[in-house]
Wavefront OBJ file of the C-alpha trace (Angstrom):
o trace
v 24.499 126.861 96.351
v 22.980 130.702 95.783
v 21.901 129.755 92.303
v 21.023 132.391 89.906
v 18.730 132.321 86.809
v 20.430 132.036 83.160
v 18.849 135.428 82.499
v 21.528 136.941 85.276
v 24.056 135.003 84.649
v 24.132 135.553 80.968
v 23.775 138.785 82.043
v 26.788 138.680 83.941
v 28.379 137.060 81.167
v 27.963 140.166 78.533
v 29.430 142.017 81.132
v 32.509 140.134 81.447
v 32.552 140.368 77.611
v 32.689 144.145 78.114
v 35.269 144.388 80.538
v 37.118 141.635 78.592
v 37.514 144.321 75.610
v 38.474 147.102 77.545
v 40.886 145.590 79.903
v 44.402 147.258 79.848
v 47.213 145.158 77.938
v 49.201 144.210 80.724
v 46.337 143.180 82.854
v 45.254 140.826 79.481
v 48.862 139.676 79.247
v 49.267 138.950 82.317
v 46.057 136.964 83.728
v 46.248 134.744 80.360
v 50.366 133.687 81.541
v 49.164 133.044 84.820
v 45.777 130.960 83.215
v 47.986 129.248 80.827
v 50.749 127.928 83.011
v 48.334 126.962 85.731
v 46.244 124.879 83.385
v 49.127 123.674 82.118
v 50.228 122.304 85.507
v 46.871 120.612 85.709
v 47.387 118.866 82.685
v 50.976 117.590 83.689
v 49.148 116.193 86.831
v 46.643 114.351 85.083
v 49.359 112.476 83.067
v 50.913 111.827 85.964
v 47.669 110.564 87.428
v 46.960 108.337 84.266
v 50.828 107.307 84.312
v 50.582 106.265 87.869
v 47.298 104.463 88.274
v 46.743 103.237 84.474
v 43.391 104.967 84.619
v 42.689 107.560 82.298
v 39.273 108.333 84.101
v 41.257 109.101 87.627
v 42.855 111.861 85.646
v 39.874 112.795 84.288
v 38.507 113.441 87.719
v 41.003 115.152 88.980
v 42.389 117.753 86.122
v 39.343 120.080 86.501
v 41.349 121.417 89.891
v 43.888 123.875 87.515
v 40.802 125.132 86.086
v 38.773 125.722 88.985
v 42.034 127.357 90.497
v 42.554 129.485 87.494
v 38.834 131.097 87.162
v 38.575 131.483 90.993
v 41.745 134.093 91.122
v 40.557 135.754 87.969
v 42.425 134.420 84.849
v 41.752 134.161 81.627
v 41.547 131.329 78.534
v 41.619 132.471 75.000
v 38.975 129.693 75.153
v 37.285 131.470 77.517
v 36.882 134.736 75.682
v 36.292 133.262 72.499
v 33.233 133.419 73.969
v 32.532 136.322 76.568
v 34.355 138.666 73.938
v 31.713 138.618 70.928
v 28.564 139.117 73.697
v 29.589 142.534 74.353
v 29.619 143.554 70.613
v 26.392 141.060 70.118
v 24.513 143.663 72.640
v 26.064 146.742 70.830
v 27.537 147.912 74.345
v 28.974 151.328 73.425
v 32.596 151.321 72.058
v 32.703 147.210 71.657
v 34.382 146.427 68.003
v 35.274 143.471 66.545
v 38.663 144.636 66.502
v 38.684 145.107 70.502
v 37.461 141.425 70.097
v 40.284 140.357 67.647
v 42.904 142.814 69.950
v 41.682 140.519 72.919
v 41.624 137.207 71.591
v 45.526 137.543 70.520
v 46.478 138.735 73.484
v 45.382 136.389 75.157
v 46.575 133.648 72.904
v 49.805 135.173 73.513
v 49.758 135.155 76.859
v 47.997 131.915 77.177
v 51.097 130.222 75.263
v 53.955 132.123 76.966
v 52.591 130.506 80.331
v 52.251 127.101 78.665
v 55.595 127.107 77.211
v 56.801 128.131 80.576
v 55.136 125.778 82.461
v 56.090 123.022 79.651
v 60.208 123.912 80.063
v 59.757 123.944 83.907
v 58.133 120.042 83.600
v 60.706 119.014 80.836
v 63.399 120.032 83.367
v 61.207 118.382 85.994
v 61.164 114.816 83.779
v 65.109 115.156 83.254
v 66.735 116.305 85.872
v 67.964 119.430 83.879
v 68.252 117.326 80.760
v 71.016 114.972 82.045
v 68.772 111.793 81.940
v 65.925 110.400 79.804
v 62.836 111.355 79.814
v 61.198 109.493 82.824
v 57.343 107.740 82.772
v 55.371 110.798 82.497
v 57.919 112.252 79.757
v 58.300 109.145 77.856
v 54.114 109.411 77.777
v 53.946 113.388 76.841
v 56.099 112.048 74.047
v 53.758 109.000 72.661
v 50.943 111.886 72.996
v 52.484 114.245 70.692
v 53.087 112.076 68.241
v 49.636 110.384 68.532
v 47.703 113.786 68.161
v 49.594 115.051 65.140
v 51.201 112.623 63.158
v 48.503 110.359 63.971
v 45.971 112.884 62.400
v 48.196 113.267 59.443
v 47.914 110.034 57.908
v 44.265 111.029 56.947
v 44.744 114.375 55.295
v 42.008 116.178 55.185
v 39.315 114.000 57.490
v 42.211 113.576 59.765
v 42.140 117.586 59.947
v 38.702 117.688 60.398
v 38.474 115.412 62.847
v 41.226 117.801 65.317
v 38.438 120.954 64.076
v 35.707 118.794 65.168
v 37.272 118.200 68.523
v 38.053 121.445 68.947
v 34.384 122.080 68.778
v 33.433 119.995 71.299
v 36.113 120.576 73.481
v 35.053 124.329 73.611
v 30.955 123.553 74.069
v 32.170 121.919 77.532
v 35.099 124.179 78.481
v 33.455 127.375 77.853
v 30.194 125.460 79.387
v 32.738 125.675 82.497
v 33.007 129.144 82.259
v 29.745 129.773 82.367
v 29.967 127.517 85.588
v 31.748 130.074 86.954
v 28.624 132.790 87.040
v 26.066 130.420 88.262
v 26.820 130.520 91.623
v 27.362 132.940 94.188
v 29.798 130.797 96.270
v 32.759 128.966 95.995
v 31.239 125.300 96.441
v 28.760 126.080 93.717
v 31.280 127.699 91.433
v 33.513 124.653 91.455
v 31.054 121.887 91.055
v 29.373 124.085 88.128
v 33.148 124.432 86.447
v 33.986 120.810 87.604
v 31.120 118.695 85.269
v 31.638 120.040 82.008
v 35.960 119.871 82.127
v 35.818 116.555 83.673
v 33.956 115.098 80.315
v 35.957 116.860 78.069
v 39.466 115.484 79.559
v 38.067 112.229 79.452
v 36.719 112.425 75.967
v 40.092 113.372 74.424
v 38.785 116.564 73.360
v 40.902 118.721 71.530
v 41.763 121.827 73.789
v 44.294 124.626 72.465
v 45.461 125.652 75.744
v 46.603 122.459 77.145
v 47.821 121.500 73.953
v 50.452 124.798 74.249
v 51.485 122.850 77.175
v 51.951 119.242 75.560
v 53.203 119.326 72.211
v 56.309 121.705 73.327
v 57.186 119.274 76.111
v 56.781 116.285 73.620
v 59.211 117.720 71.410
v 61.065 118.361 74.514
v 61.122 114.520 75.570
v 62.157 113.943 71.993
v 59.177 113.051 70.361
v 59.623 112.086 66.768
v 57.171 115.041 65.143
v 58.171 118.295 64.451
v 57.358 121.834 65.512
v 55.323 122.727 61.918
v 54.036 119.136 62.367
v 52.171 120.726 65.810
v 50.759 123.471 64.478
v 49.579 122.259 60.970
v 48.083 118.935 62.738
v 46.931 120.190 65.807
v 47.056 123.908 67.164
v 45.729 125.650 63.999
v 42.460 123.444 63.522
v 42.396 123.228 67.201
v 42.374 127.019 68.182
v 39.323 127.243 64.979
v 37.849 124.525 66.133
v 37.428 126.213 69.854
v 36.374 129.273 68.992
v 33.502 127.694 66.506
v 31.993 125.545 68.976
v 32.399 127.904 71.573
v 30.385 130.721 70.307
v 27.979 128.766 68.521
v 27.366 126.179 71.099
v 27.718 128.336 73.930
v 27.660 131.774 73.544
v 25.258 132.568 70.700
v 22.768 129.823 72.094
v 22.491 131.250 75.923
v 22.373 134.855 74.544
v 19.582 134.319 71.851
v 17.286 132.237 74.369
v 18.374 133.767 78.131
v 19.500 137.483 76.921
v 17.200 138.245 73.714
v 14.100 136.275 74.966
v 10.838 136.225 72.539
v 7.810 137.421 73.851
v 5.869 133.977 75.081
v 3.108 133.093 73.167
v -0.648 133.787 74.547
v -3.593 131.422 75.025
v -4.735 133.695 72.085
v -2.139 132.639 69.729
v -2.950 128.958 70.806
v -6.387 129.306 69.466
v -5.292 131.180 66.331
v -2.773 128.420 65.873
v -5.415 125.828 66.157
l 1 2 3 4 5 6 7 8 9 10 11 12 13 14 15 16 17 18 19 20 21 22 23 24 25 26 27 28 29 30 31 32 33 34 35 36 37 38 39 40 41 42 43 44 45 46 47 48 49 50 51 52 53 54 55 56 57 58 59 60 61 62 63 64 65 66 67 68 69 70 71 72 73 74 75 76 77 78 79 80 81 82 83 84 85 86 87 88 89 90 91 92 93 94 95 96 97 98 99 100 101 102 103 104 105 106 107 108 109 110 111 112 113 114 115 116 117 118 119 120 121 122 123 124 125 126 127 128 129 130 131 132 133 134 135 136 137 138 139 140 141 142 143 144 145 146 147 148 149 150 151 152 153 154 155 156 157 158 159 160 161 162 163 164 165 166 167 168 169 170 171 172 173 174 175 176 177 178 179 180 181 182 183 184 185 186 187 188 189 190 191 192 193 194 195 196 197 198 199 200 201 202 203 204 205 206 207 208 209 210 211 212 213 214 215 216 217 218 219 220 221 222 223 224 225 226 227 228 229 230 231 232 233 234 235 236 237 238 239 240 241 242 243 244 245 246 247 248 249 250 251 252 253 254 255 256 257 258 259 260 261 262 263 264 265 266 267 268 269 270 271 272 273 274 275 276
């Protein structure tokens, strides 16, 4: 598997960070469209999966392929940089701002949704046969979905709000766990398995994940689903995309480049006594 260390993979990882900030705009642009719609595809194939079998884990299994694809050719998540961004700026590498941060993180998010919304009007089309006929199966479920994760959220207020930030969270500790994935191997069989665990668990979970979500709220409302457009971004997207970039640089980044990056010095047998 050609394992490294976390202290050269985190390595690595500020690297990336670097390069993240510096990268040309239409290189950003687009490697998030192409990351966006090919996630997106993944989670059309899932539903299909869960529509098909009537088991939400098969999906589950299966999804983490459009992510594995997507990181093996290069592309990029905004949930992704959320948290490879901030580690170049963390290690004070020469010219890294938090606006280069803030520059890369929206476009990213723009390119990230373009794809989705692509890949979303491509499946609607897909559903309805060009919008002549209903909504079939997988439609008719993209539809209960959207209306599920917002409206269904709504009804609390405030806790139900919480609840989509709070998923966000954990979404991004496992997603952005699965880039890391990505760096701990030197091949492709270790890259994918590393990538594979942590997407896996958050599919199944029902974690709350901005990307995919670019993909199935706009094809809900496309299938007709009885919520609206503000309804998606007020009870989903917005605490979502907050929710992701908390929990993945707090969970993730911060906590593999204070203990892997910025090691303390070990204590001595000295300091044992002294403690004693």
């Amino acid at each position: 598997m050609s394992y490294l260390a976390p202290s050269e993979f985190v390595a690595k990882l500020v690297d990336a960070g670097e390069s993240k900030i510096f990268m040309s705009t239409k290189d950003t642009l687009i490697r998030a469209y192409m990351a966006g719609a090919t996630l997106a595809l993944a989670a059309a194939f899932a539903v299909q999966i869960n529509v098909s079998t009537g088991q939400p884990l098969a999906g589950a299994v299966l999804f983490p392929v459009g992510f594995c694809i997507l990181y093996l050719l290069g592309y990029d998540l905004l949930t992704g940089v959320f948290v490879l961004a901030p580690l170049a700026v963390w290690d004070k590498r020469p010219g890294c701002t938090w606006g280069g941060v803030l520059r890369n993180w929206g476009l990213v998010f723009t390119g990230n949704f373009a794809g989705a919304l692509t890949c979303a009007l491509m499946m609607a089309i897909y559903y309805t046969y060009g919008f002549s006929t209903e909504p079939d199966a997988v439609g008719t479920k993209l539809a209960g979905i959207g209306v599920a994760r917002t409206l269904g959220y709504a009804k609390y207020g405030f806790a139900g709000w919480m609840t989509i930030f709070v998923r966000g969270m954990l979404c991004n500790w496992m997603v952005s766990t699965g880039v890391v994935g990505a760096t701990v191997s030197t091949n492709v069989s270790g890259k994918v398995i590393a990538m594979w665990m942590p997407i896996m668990l958050f599919f199944y979970m029902t974690f709350e994940h901005s990307i995919v979500n670019m993909f199935l709220f706009p094809t809900a409302l496309m299938m007709h689903g009885a919520f609206s457009l503000g309804d998606y971004f007020v009870w989903n997207e917005i605490p979502t995309v907050l929710g992701n970039m908390v929990g993945g640089i707090t969970f993730t980044g911060l906590m593999l480049y204070s203990t892997h990056y910025k090691t303390s010095k070990s204590r001595k047998p000295m300091d044992l006594k002294v403690a004693a």
